[in-house]
Structure formats: C-alpha cells, structure tokens
N, C-alpha and C positions, 0 to 999 in steps of 0.2 A: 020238230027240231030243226027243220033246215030251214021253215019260218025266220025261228026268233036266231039262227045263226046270223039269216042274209039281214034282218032287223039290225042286229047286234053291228055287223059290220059295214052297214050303210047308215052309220049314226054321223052326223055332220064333224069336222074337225077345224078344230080352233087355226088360224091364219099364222103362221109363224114366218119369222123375218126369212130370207131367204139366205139360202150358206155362202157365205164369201168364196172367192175364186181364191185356191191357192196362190202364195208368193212365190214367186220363181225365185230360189238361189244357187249362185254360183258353185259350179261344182268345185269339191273340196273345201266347205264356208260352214260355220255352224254360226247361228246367231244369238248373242249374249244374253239371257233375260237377267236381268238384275234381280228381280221381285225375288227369284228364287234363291239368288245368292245373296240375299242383302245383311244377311245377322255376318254371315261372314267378311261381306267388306265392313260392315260398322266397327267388328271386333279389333279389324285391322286398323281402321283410322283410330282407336283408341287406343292401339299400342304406339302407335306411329305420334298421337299429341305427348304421350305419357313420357315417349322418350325424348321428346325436345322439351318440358318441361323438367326432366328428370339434366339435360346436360345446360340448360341454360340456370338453374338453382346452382350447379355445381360450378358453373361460369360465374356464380357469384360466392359463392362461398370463396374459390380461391380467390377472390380479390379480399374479400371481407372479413377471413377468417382470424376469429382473437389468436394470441400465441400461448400457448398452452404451458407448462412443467416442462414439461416433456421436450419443448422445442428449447426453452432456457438453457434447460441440463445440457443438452446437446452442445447449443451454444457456447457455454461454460468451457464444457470439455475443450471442444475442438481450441477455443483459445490458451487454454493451457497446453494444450499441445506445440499449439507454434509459440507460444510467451509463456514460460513458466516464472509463475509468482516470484519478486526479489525475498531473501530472508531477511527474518526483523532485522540482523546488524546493520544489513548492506540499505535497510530504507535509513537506519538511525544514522551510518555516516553520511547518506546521503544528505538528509537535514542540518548535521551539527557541523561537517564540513567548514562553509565559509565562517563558520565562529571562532574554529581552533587556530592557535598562532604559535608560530617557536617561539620560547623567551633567552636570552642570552644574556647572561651577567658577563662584565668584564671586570676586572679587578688592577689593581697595580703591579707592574711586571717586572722582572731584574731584565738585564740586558742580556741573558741566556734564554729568556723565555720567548715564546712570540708573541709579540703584542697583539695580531690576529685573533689569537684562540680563544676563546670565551672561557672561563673560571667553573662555571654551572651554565649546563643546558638543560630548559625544563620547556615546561607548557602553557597554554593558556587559555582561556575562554573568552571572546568579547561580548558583555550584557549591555552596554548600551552604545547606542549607534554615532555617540559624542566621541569614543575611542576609550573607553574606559575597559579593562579588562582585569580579569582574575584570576591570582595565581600564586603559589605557595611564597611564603615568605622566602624561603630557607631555597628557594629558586636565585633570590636577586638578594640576600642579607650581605650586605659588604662590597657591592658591587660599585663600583664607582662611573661605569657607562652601562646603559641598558637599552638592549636592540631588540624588535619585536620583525618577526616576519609573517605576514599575512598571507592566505589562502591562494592569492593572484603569483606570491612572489615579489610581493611590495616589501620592502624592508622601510623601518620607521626606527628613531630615536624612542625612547619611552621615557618615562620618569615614574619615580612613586610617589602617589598624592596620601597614601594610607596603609595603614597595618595591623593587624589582629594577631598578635604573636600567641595570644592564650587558643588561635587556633590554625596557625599558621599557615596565613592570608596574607596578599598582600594586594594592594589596588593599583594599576596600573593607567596610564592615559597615554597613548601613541601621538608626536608631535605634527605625525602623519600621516592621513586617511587614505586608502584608496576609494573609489568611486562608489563603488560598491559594496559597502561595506553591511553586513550581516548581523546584527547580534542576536543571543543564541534564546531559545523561549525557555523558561526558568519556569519549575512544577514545585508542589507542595511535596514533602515525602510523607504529609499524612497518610497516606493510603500505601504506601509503598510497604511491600511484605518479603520475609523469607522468600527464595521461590523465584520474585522476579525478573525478569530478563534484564541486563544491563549491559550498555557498554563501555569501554575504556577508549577514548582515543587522544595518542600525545607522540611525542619524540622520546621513545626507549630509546635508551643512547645515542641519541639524538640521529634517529632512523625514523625516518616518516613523513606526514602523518602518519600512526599506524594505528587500527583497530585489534582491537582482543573483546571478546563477547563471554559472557556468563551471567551468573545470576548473583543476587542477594543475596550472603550467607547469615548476616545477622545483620540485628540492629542494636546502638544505644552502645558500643563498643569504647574499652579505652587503649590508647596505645602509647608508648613513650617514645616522644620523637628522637633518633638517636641525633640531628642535624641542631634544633631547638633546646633539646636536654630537657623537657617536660610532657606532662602528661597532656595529651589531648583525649580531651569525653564527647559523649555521644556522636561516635562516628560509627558509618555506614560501612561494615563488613562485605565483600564482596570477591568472587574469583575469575573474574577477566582479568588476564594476564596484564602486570602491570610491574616495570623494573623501572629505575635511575633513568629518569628524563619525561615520564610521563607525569611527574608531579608535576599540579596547578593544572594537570589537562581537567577536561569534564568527565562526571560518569553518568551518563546518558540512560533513560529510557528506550525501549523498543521505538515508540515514535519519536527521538532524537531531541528530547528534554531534557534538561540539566535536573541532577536532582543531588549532586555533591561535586566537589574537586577535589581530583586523588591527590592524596597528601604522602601517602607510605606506603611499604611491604612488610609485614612480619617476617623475619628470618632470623634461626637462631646462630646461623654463622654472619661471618664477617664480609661476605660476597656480597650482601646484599642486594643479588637476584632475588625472584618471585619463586617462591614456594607454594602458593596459595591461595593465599589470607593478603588483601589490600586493604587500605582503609580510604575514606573519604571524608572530607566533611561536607555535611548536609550544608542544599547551597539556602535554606535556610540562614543559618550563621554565618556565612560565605555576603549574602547579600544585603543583611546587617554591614557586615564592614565599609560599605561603602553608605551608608546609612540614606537608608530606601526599603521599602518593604515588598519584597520579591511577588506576591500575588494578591 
C-alpha cells in the first residue's frame, strides 16, 4: 500500500500557466464588470431608445394630426358662444334691405291743406337696377306727383310706366338712381308651402323700414280690394304683421327673396289694422306687369 500510494503520488503533473499577481485597489473602490451586469444595462438602453421613439412619434403626430368630429364640435360650439347665429328675419332683411323704398303719392291740395304731405304712403321693391320698381296700384292711383325714397336716403321723382289693376300693380321707374343701387332677387312660389317662413317688410304708417316675420298661411286666396273695389285671385295668404303703408312692400323668403307684394289685410271692421290674414300677390303676376319673366 504505501508502494502504489508514493506511485500514485509521484505521477508527473501537467504544466499550468502560472497565477497572476493580484491587482491592487484602492481602498473603498469596487470595480465594475459589465459581462455580469450586461442583460441589465441592455434592458435599460432599450427602454431609454423606446422612449425617445415613443416622444419623437408624438412630436409628430401633434404637428400632423387630422382634425377629428370631435375637435369640429368643439369648434362649433365655442363659436356659437362668442357669435350666436342671426335669425332667418334678420338674414332676410338683411338681403332685401337696399331693394325696399317709400313710395309717396301726392295729389291736388285746397289751400287749407299742406302741400307737403303726401295723399298715400306705401312701399316698394326695386327688380331692376334701370330704377324700375313695384308697388300697389291703389299706393299711387290719382296721384299727380310721385316720390320714391331709397335705402341711402336718396329721394327721387318717379313716374308710372305701367299698371295691372286686375292685380293691383303698379310699375314704377325713379328719375333718379343712387349709386348703389340693389335690386331685389325674385323666386318662383312653385315650391312655396303652408308652413313657410316669410317676411313682410315696408312703411306701416309710414314707420320704417320695418320687418314683421311669420309664415304662409295659405295659398291660391281671393280677396276684395276695398281701395280697387274688386276681386283679386290667387294670392298668397300669410301672417307677418302687416297694416296701411306696407302695401307694394315685398314678402320675402327666409333667404331674402321676393316671392309676392303685399297688397291687403282682411279685417272685418273698418280700422283696417292687421288681424291676421295678409295677402300678397305672387311676384309671379307682379313681374308679368312689367312684361319680363321673373325666372
């Protein structure tokens, strides 16, 4: 046994590198091995690219981004907030405005009378930009001078070039334009229904312009002019307030289209305020009298 011990332990041994001298370090130093921390710096560089890809997308989007419903709506709102919408009257006088004109008959005067004053005060609508305008007969029937006053405050001489008494029309031409002169945009009442919005605007006793707003109440109407002493057909039933001075004005669409010229009120007394019930004639017939076809 103690042979093959000193045998066993006197077997040659393989040459191996020799051990390095340890490195001196500084007391209080530990030094870093990466190899062992490396998953964990990797994980970090990968949140670290993740999130400057994550803010530079975002850096684009808000430049880029479409605008949505949602941002409209908003939009919408807040503008209604600070500009709330006009109502249909106030766009419709807005548009028929520069068209409407006073009309003033003058007649022959005793010397108790004042030659100033006008006989009838009505209304008018200008449709073409020559000075041609529209407006009840039974406004200017007898009148021996005729004065038109314009939108600016221009005052003009007028004459009648025409007359439709079966609908009591009468056609008017100013000797004098202002500069600017307007006329008014003229609709079909094909389409026109019960229901519709409409406006009135003229010189109620002769106070104005002034607007009255309502709707359609019928159509295809007859009425007996008490001013003419006959009957007028197919007219345009309607209740925007309308008394003595608004005849010959226009009655207007929501969007500020002629679609008749108030001619009357139904009333069964003798005041002949508004009750109501106005009528109109379709400017259909209206724009015949001056023989032209409105649309």
């Amino acid at each position: 046994m103690a042979k093959r011990a000193a045998l066993y332990s006197s077997s040659p041994r393989r040459a191996g590198p020799p051990p390095e001298a340890p490195v001196a370090q500084a007391p209080g130093t530990r030094r870093l091995d990466w190899r062992r921390h490396r998953g964990a710096l990797l994980f970090s560089a990968g949140v670290l690219l993740t999130l400057a890809v994550v803010h530079f997308n975002g850096g684009l989007s808000r430049e880029q981004r479409e605008l949505t419903q949602e941002d409209i709506d908003a939009a919408v709102a807040k503008s209604l907030e600070t500009a709330p919408p006009q109502s249909p009257a106030a766009k419709a006088w807005e548009t028929i405005r520069p068209s409407v004109v006073r009309v003033e008959g003058y007649g022959i005067v005793t010397p108790a009378e004042d030659p100033d004053a006008p006989v009838n005060t009505g209304s008018g609508v200008i449709i073409l930009d020559t000075g041609v305008i529209l407006t009840n007969l039974h406004v200017v029937q007898g009148a021996h001078h005729i004065r038109v006053t314009f939108a600016d405050g221009m005052e003009s001489d007028a004459f009648v070039t025409g007359v439709r008494p079966e609908h009591d029309l009468a056609v008017l031409r100013a000797k004098t334009l202002p500069d600017d002169i307007v006329p008014a945009t003229l609709t079909s009442t094909d389409k026109l229904l019960p229901g519709d919005r409409v406006v009135a605007v003229g010189f109620p006793f002769g106070v104005g312009p002034s607007v009255s707003a309502g709707v359609v109440s019928g159509l295809k109407r007859e009425y007996r002019s008490p001013q003419g002493k006959r009957i007028l057909t197919n007219l345009i039933q309607f209740d925007a307030a309308a008394n003595p001075g608004n005849s010959g004005g226009p009655l207007v669409t929501a969007e500020g289209e002629v679609v008749g010229i108030v001619t009357g009120v139904l009333n069964p007394t003798e005041q002949r305020v508004f009750i109501g019930i106005g009528f109109a004639v379709p400017i259909e017939n209206a724009a015949s009298a001056i023989g032209i076809p409105p649309f």
